[in-house]
C-alpha positions, 0 to 999 in steps of 0.5 A: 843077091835076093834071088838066091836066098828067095829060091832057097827058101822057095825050095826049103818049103817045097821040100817040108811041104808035099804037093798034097798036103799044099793043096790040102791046105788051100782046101781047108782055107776055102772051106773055112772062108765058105762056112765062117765068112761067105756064107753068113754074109750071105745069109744076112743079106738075104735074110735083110733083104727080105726084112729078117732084120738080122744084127750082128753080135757073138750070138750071130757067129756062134756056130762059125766059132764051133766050125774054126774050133773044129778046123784048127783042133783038126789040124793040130792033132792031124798034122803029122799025117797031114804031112804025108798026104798025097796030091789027089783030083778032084771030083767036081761031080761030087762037088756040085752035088755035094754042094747042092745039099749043103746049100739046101740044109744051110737053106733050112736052117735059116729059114728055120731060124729067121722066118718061124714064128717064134711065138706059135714055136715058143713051147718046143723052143729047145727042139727047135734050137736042136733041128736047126744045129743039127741042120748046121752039122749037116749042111757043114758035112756035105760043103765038107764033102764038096770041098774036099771030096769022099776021099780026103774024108774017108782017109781023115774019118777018124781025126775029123770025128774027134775034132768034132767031139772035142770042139763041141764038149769045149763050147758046151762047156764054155755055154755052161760058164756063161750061163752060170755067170751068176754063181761065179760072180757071187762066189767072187763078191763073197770071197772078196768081202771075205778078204776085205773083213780079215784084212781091214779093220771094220769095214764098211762094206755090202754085197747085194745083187751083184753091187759090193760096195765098200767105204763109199766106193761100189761096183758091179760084178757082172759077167765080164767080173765073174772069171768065167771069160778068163776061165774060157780063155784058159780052157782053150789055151790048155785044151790046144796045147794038150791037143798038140803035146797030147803024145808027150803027156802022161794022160792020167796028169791031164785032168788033175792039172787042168782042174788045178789050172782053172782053179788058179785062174779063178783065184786070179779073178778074185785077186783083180777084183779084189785089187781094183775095190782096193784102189777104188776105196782111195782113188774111184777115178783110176779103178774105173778107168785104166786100173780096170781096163789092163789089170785083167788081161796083164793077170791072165798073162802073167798066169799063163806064163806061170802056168806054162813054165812051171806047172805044164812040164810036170804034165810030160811023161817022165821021159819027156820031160827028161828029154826036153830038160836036156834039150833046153840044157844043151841049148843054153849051154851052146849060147852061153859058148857062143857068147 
């Protein structure tokens, strides 16, 4: 009796999903596995090989972060078009040679970044830094044109030039966070010594260089305690969900509620350090330990749902908003019936 249910649902699928658009799909998941996967691995093993020495950290796949930002803000804000494709061949001239390219940009990019002397280079570090993204973007548009040939990118010029744009004002401003970790986290340590002087009586309490300290218990609020994670965290979630509602939303809301929205996230930032100085004052043991390790990530949940619930439908345009409001109405109405 499985069979049946398995055609169905084979046949459902073939049905939503054009043969185009599948092997569109197949396309992008080989891009994405040769760009973010294949390819650094590959980097890395030959670069060791030749005694580059190379480590893995964040900092390694920065640029693989920028290449799936893009892809996925791609196919959220193509995917109804991306529903029409239609199946095309591909040209496998142009995949050799588009390739070819790609590989010899990806080539000079590493070359550039693992076997120049750093030190003779040290006074245009930032020039340098800037050839070799620009040598990323390059060999990202011709392993683009490989895969997916002139066509698919002709056709999706628009899309891809948008996504693009998005992807990299996101991680520039994600960059901008990160390097001003030192602002936030003093911000949040001299926000929470406010809060300890108007709620406790004579506190005993300092902060300096990034250490508070308070009735014999001190911490460090370094980066991860700035909010600047939980402020990227929140950008991305909003920017996708803005990306994918972006027809249903009235634009001039956008910015407002999003700067409303991480400004509550920083709020929460200075409630979780302020909470975990509270705990450590009586109990050092628990506040370094299982208070610090969950209370971050249940405060981000419990705004995000916040957040979502109550503050992103104001965002949809007015008719929107309405037609959702009944949508959700008449769903609830009917389960209550069905009860």
């Amino acid at each position: 009796m499985a069979v049946p249910k398995l055609d169905y649902l084979k046949n459902h699928l073939d049905n939503k999903v054009s043969k185009g658009l599948q092997s569109l799909i197949l396309r992008i998941i080989i891009f994405a596995a040769l760009l973010c996967l294949a390819l650094p691995f590959l980097a890395k093993t030959i670069v060791n090989m030749l005694g580059g020495g190379v480590i893995y950290t964040i900092n390694y796949f920065y640029m693989e972060f920028i290449y799936l930002g893009i892809i996925v803000i791609f196919l959220l804000y193509s995917r109804h078009k991306l529903q029409e494709m239609q199946s095309y061949s591909q040209s496998w001239r142009q995949t050799l040679l588009f390739g070819y390219i790609g590989l010899v940009f990806y080539s000079f990019k590493i070359f550039l970044k693992y076997f120049t002397n750093t030190l003779f280079l040290s006074s245009s570090i930032y020039i340098v830094v800037l050839i070799e993204y620009l040598l990323a973007i390059a060999a990202a548009i011709f392993f683009a044109l490989a895969v997916f040939n002139a066509f698919a990118i002709k056709k999706f010029h628009k899309e891809i030039i948008i996504s693009v744009v998005v992807s990299l004002c996101f991680f520039s401003f994600a960059m901008l966070l990160r390097s001003s970790w030192a602002f936030f986290s003093s911000m949040v340590g001299n926000a929470v010594m406010l809060i300890f002087r108007l709620t406790m009586k004579s506190p005993d309490i300092y902060f300096n260089d990034f250490t508070m300290g308070i009735n014999g218990f001190s911490a460090a609020i370094g980066p991860p305690c700035s909010g600047i994670e939980s402020m990227a965290m929140f950008t991305s979630i909003f920017l996708l969900m803005v990306i994918y509602d972006l027809n249903n939303l009235n634009k001039s809301r956008i910015l407002p509620y999003f700067l409303l929205g991480i400004a509550g996230m920083y709020l929460m930032t200075i409630i979780r350090i302020y909470l975990l100085f509270l705990v450590g004052i009586s109990n050092p043991a628990l506040a370094m330990s299982l208070f610090h390790t969950n209370l971050g990530w249940i405060l981000f949940v419990v705004y995000m749902l916040v957040f979502l619930y109550f503050i992103y439908p104001m965002m949809m345009a007015a008719g929107n908003y309405a037609k959702n409001s009944k949508q959700a109405q008449s769903l609830k109405t009917s389960k209550s019936k069905g009860k």
